[in-house]
Each structure stands twice: as C-alpha cells, then as structure tokens.
Biotite code that builds the C-alpha atoms (Angstrom):
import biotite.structure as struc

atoms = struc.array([
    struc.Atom([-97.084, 68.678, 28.722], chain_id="A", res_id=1, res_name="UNK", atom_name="CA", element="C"),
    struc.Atom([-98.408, 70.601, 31.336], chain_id="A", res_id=2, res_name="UNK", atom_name="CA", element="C"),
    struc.Atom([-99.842, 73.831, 31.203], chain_id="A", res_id=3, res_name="UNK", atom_name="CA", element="C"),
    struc.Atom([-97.325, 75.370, 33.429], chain_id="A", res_id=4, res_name="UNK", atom_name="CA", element="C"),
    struc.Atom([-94.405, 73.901, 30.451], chain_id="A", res_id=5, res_name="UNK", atom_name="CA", element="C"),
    struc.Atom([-96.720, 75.205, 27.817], chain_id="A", res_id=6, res_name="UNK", atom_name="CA", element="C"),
    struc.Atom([-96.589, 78.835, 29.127], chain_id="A", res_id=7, res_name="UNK", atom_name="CA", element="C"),
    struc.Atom([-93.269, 78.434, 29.766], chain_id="A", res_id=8, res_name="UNK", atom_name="CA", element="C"),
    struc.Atom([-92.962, 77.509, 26.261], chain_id="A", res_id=9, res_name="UNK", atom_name="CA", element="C"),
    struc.Atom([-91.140, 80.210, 23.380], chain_id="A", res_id=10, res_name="UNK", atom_name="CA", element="C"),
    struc.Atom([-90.860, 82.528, 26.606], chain_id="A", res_id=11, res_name="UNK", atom_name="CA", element="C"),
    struc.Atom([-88.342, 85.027, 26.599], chain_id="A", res_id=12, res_name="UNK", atom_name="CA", element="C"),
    struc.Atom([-85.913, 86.820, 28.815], chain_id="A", res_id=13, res_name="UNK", atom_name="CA", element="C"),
    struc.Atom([-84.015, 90.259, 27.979], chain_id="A", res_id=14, res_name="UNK", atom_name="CA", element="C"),
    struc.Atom([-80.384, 90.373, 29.560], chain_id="A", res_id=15, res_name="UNK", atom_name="CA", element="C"),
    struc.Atom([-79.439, 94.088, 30.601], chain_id="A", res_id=16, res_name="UNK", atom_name="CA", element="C"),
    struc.Atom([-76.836, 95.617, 31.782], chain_id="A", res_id=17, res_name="UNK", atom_name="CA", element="C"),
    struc.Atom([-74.169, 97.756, 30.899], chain_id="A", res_id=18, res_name="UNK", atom_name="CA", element="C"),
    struc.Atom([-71.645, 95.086, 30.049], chain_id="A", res_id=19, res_name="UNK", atom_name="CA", element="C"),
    struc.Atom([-73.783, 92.645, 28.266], chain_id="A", res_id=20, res_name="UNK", atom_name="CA", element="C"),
    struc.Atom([-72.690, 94.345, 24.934], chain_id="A", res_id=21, res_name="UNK", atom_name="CA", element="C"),
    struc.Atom([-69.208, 93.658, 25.844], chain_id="A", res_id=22, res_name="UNK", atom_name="CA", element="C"),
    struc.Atom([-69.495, 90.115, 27.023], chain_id="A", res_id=23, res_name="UNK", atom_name="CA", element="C"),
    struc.Atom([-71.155, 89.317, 23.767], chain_id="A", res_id=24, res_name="UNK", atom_name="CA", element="C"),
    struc.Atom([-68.542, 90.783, 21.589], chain_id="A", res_id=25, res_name="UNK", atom_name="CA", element="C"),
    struc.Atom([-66.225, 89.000, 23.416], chain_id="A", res_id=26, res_name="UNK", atom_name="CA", element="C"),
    struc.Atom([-67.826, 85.389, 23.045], chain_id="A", res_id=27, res_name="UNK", atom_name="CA", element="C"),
    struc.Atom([-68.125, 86.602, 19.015], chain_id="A", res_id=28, res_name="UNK", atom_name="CA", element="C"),
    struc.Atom([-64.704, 86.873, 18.839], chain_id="A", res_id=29, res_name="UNK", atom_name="CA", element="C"),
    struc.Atom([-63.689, 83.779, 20.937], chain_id="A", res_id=30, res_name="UNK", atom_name="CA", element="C"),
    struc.Atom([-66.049, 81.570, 18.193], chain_id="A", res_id=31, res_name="UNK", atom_name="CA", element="C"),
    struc.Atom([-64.011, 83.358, 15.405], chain_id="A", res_id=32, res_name="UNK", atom_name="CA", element="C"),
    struc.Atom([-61.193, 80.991, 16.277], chain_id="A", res_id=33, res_name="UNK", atom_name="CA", element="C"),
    struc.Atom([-62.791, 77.764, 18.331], chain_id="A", res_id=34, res_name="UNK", atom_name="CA", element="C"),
    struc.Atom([-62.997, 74.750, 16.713], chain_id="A", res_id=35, res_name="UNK", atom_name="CA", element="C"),
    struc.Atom([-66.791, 73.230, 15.439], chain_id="A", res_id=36, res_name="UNK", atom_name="CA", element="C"),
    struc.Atom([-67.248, 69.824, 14.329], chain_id="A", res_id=37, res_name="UNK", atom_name="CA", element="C"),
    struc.Atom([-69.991, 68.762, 12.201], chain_id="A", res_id=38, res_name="UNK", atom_name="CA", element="C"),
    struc.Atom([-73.064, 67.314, 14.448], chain_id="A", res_id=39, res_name="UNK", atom_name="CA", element="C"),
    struc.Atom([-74.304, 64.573, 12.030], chain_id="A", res_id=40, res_name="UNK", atom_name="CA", element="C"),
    struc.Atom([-72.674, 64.008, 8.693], chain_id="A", res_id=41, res_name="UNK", atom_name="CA", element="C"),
    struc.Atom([-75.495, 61.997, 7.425], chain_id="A", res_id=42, res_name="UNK", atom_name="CA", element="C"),
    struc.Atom([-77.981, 64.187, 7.735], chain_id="A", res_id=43, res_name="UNK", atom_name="CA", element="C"),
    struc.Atom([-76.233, 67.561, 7.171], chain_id="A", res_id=44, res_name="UNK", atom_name="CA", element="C"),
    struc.Atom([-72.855, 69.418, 7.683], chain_id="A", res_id=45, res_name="UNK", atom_name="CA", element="C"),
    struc.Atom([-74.835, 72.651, 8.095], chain_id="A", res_id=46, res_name="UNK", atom_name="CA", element="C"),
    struc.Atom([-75.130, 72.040, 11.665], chain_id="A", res_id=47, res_name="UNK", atom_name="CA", element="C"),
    struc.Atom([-72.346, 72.615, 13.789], chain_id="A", res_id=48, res_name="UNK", atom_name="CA", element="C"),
    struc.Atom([-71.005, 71.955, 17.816], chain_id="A", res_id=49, res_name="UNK", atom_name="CA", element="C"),
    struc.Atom([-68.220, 73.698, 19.392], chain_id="A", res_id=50, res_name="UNK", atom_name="CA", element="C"),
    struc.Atom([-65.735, 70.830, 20.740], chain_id="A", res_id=51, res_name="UNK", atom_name="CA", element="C"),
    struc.Atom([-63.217, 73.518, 21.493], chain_id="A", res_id=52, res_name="UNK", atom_name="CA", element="C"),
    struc.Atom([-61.130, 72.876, 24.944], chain_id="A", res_id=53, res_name="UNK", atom_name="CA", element="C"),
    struc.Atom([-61.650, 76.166, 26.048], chain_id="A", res_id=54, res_name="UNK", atom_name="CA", element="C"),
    struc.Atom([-65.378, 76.714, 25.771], chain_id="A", res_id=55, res_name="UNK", atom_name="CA", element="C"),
    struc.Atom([-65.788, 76.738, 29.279], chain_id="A", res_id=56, res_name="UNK", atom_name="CA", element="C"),
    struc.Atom([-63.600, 79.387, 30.287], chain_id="A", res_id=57, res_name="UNK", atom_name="CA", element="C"),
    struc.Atom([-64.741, 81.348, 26.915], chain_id="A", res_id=58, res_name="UNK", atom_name="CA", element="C"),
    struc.Atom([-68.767, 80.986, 27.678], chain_id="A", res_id=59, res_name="UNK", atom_name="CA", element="C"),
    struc.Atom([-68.517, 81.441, 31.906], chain_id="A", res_id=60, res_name="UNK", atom_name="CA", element="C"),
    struc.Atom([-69.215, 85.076, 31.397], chain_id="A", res_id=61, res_name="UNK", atom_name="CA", element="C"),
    struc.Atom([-71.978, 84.693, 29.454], chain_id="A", res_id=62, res_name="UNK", atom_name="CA", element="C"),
    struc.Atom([-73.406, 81.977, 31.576], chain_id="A", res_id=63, res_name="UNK", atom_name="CA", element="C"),
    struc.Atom([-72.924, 83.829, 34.663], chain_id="A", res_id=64, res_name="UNK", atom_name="CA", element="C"),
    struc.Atom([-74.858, 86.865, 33.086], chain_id="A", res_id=65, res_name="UNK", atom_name="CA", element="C"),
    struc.Atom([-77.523, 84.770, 32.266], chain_id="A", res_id=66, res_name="UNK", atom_name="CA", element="C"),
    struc.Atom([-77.858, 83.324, 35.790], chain_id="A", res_id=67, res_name="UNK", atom_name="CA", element="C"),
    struc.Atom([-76.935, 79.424, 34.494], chain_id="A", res_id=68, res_name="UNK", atom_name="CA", element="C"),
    struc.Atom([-73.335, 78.778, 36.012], chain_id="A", res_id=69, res_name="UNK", atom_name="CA", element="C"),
    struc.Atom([-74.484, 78.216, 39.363], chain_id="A", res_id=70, res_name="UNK", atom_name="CA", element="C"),
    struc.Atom([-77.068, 75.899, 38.293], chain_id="A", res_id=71, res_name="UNK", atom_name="CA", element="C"),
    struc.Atom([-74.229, 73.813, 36.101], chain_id="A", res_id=72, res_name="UNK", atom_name="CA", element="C"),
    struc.Atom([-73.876, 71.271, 38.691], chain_id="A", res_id=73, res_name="UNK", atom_name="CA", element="C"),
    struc.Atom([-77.035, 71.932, 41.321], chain_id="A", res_id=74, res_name="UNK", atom_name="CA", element="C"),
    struc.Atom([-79.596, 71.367, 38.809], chain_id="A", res_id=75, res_name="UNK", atom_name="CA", element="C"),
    struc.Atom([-77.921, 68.947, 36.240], chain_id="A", res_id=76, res_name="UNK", atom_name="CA", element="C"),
    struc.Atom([-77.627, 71.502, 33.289], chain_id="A", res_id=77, res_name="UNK", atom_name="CA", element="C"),
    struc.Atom([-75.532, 71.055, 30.510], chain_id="A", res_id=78, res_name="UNK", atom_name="CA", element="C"),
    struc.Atom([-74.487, 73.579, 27.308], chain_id="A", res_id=79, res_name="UNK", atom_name="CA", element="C"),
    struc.Atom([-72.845, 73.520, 24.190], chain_id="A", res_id=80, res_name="UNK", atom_name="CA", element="C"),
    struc.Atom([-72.563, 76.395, 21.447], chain_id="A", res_id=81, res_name="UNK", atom_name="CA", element="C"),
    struc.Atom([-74.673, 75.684, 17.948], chain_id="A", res_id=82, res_name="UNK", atom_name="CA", element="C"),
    struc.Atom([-73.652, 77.000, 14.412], chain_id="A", res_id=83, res_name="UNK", atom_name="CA", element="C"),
    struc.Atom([-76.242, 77.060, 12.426], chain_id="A", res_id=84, res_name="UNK", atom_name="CA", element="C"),
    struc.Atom([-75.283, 77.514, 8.995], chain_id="A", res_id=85, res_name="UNK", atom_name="CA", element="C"),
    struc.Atom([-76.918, 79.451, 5.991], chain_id="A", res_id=86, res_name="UNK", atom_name="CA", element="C"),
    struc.Atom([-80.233, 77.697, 4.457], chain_id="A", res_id=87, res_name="UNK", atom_name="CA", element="C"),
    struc.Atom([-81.019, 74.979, 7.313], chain_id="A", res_id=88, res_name="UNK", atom_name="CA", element="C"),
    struc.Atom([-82.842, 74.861, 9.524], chain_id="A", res_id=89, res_name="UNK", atom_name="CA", element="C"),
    struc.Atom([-82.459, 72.670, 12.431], chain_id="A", res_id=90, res_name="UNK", atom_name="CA", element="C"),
    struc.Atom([-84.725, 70.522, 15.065], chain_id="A", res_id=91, res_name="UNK", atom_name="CA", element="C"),
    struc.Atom([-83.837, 70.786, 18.406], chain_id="A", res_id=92, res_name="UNK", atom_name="CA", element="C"),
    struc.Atom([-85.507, 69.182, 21.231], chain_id="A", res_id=93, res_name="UNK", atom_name="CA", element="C"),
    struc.Atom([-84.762, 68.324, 24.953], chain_id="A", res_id=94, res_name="UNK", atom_name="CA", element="C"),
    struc.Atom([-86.404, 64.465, 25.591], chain_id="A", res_id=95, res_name="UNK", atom_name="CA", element="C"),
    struc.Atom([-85.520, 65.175, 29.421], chain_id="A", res_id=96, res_name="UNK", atom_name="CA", element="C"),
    struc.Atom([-86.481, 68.345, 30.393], chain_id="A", res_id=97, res_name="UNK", atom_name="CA", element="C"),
    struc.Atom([-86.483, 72.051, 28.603], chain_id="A", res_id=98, res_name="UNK", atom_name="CA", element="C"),
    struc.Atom([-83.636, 74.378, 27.274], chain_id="A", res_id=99, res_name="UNK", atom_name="CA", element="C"),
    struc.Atom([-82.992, 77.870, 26.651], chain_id="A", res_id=100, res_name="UNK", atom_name="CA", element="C"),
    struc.Atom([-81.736, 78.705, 23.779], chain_id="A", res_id=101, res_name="UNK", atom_name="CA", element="C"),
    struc.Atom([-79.624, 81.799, 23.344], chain_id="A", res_id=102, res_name="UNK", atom_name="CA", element="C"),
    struc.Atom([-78.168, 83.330, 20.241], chain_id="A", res_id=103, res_name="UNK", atom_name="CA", element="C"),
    struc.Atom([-74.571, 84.807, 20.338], chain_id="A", res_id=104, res_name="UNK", atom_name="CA", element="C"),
    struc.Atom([-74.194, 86.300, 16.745], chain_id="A", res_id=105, res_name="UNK", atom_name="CA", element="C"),
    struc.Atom([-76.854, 86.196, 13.613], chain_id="A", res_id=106, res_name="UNK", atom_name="CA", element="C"),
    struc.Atom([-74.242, 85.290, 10.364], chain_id="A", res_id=107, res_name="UNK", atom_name="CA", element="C"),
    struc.Atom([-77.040, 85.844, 8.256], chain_id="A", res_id=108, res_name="UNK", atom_name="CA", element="C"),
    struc.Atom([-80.774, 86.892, 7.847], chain_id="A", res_id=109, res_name="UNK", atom_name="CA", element="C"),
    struc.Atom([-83.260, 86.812, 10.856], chain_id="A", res_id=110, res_name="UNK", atom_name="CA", element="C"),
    struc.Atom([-83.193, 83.519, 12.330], chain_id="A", res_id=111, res_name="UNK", atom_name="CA", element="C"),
    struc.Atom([-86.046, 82.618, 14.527], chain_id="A", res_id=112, res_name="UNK", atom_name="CA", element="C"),
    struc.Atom([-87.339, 79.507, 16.572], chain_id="A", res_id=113, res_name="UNK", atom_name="CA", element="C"),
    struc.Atom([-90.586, 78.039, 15.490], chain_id="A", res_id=114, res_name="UNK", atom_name="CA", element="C"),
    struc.Atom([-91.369, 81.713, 13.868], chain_id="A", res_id=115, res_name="UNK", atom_name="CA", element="C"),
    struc.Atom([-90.162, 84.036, 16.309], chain_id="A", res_id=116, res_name="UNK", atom_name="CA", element="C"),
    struc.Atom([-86.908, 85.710, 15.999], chain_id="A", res_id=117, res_name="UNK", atom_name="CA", element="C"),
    struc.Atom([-83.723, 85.236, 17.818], chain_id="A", res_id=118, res_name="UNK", atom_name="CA", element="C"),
    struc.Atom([-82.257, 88.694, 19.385], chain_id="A", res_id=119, res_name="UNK", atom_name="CA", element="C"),
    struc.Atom([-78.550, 87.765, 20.884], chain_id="A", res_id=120, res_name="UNK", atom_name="CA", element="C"),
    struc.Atom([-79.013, 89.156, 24.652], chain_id="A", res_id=121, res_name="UNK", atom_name="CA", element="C"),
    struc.Atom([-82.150, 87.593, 24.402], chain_id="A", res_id=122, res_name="UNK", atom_name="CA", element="C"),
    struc.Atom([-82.891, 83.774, 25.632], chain_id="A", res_id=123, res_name="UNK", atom_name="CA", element="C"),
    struc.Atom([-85.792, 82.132, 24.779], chain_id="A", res_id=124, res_name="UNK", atom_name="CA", element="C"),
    struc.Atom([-86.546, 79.351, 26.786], chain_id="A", res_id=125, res_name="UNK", atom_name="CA", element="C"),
    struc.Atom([-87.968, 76.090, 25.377], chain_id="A", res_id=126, res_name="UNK", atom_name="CA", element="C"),
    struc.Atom([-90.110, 72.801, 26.679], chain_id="A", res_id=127, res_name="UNK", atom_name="CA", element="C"),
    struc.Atom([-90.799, 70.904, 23.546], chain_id="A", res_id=128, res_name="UNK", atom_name="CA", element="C"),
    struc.Atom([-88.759, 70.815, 19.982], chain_id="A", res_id=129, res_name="UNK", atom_name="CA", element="C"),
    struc.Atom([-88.938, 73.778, 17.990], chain_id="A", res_id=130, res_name="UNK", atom_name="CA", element="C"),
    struc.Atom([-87.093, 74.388, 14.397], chain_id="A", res_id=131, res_name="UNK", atom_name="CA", element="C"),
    struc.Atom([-84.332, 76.386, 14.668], chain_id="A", res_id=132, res_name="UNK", atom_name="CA", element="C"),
    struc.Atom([-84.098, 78.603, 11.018], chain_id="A", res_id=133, res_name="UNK", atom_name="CA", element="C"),
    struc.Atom([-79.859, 79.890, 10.082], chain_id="A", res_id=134, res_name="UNK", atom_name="CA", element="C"),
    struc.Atom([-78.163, 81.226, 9.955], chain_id="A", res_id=135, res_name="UNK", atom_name="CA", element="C"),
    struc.Atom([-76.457, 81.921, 13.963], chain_id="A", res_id=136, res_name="UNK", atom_name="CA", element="C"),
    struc.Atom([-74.332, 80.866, 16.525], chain_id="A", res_id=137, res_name="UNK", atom_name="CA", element="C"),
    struc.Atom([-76.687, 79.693, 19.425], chain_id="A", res_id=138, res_name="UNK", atom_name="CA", element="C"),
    struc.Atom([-75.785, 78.910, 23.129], chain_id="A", res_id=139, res_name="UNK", atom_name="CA", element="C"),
    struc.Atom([-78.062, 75.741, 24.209], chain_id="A", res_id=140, res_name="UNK", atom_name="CA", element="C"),
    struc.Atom([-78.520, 75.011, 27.962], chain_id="A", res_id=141, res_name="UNK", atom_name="CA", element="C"),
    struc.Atom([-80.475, 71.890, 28.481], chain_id="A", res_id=142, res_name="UNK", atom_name="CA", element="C"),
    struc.Atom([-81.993, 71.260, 31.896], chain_id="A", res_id=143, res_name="UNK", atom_name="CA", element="C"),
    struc.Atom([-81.865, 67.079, 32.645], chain_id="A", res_id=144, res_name="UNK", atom_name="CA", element="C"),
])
C-alpha cells in the first residue's frame, strides 16, 4: 500500500447541507420496507444485502449528495446497502481498489470501523479491510 492509500485510509468526509437530514430520513424509511437477503448463510445470517429492485431509484439521492452517481459508470464504481445486525461484526475489504463506507441508520449501539465510529452523514473512506462492529445499515461504494 502506498503511502498516499494509507493516508487516505479511515479518512472521513462530513456531508452538509440543509437537506441532508431529509434525504437520510428518506433512505431510513425506504430500507423499512426493501427486501435484504442474507450475504453468506454459512458463516452468519447477521449480515445482510439489499437485493431490492428499487434500490437504485431509492439510494440516487443519497449518492448524488455524496458526489458518487456521476462516477457510477466513469470510474467503474459499484454500491450496495449493508445491514449489519446486532452482536457481529463484519470484515469488509475491497481486493480491487478502496470503498467508502457510509452509514444510513445506527439500529443499535455505536458502531464503528476498525475503532472509530460511524456518524450517518458521515463517509469514511477505506483502502484496506477494516471490521465493521453492528449494529447499522451501511451504504458501500467500492471503486474497481
């Protein structure tokens, strides 16, 4: 890694604005009723994905706040939403390139990523796995 990745590394961006609040509580409520599948049912069924068909219109505001949706296609990003559930903690890492993670809503406690915590309206950007503590639902955007 080089040391450009490694400062780059745990770095975190505040979103602001006046209708960051809103687009957040929107995206909340959206996840209330979208579907999740389990990721891996042999290690754990405390770690969820969003499969829902209408993620994409759902997460576009919150992307475009955030400055990824333009970069979808131009710079070979992908996303998907995260729940965490209560009492796991899960590894995430990006083998081809880095990620920011971003947390929509805590469900319980202070989750953090390799010790720091996770603010929603907050991104935290990553270049190497970290440990992801629960209990939240996190947007991922993985650069390729």
């Amino acid at each position: 890694m080089s040391s450009a990745e490694e400062e780059e590394h745990l770095k975190g961006t505040e979103l602001n604005g006046s209708n960051v609040k809103k687009i957040l509580e929107d995206f909340q409520i959206w996840l209330d009723k979208a579907h999740f599948e389990v990721v891996d049912r042999a290690k754990s069924e405390m770690l969820q994905r969003c499969d829902d068909p209408g993620l994409a219109e759902a997460s576009q505001p919150l992307l475009i706040a955030f400055g990824f949706y333009n970069q979808m296609h131009s710079r070979r990003r992908t996303y998907s939403v995260l729940r965490i559930l209560p009492s796991y903690t899960a590894p995430l890492e990006n083998p081809t390139g880095s990620a920011d993670l971003i947390p929509i809503r805590i469900i319980e406690g202070t989750p953090t990523v390799s010790g720091q915590a996770l603010i929603p309206a907050r991104s935290v950007h990553i270049t190497k796995g970290v440990r992801v503590s629960s209990a939240l639902d996190l947007l991922v955007v993985v650069t390729h």
